[in-house]
C-alpha positions in Angstrom: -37.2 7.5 -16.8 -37.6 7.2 -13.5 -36.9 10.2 -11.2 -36.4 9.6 -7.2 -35.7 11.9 -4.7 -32.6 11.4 -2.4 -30.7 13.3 0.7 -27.4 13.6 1.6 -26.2 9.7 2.9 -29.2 8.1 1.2 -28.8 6.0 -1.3 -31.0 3.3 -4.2 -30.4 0.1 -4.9 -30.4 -1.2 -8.7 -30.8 -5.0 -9.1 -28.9 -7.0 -5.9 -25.6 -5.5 -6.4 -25.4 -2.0 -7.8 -25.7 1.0 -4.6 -25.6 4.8 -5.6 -25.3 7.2 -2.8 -25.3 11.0 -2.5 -22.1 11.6 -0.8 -22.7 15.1 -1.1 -24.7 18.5 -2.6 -22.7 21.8 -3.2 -25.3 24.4 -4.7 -26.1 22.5 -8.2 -24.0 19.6 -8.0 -24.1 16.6 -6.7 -21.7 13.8 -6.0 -23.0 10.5 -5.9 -20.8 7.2 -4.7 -21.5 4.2 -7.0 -20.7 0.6 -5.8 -20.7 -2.2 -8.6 -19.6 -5.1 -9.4 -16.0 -5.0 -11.4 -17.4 -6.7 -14.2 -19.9 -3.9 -14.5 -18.5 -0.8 -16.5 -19.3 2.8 -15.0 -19.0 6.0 -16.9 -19.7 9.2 -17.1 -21.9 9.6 -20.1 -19.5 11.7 -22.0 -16.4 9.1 -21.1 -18.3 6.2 -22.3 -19.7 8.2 -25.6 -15.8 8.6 -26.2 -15.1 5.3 -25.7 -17.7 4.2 -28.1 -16.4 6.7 -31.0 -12.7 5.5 -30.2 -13.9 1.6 -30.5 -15.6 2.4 -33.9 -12.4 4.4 -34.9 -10.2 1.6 -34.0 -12.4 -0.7 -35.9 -12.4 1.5 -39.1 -15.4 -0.2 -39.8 -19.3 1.7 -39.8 -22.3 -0.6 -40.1 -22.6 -0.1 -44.0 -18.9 -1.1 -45.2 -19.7 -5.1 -44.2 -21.4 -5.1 -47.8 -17.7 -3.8 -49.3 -15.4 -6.1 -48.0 -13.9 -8.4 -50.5 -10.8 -11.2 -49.8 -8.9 -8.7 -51.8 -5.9 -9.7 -49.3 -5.4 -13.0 -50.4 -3.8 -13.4 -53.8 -5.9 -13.9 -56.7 -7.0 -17.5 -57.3 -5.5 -18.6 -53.3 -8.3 -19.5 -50.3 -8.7 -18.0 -47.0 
């Protein structure tokens, strides 16, 4: 991990198009200002760990039930 030090108003640069700033510092928190790219998801952590657990819900899928499925949906003897 990289660690950098930053002020109020000063800001790094990830890539060409990603800028966080530190808008501000109030005792142990710190507000930083993100500009991406649309096309580039931002998150809190916890927001996007919830996300991930709601997309694997949705799916009702985990990465071992691939080896269960069967074409038990078609009727017996009939193609997909």
């Amino acid at each position: 991990m990289l660690v950098l030090s930053r002020q109020r108003d000063e800001s790094i640069i990830i890539g060409d198009n990603i800028v966080i700033t530190v808008v501000d510092i109030r005792g142990d928190k710190v507000r930083l200002g993100i500009n991406a790219p649309t096309e580039i998801p931002v998150h809190r952590q916890e927001v996007y760990e919830a996300i991930q657990r709601e997309n694997q819900r949705a799916a009702g899928t985990g990465p071992d039930d691939a080896a269960n499925l069967t074409n038990s949906k078609f009727p017996k003897g009939a193609k997909p």
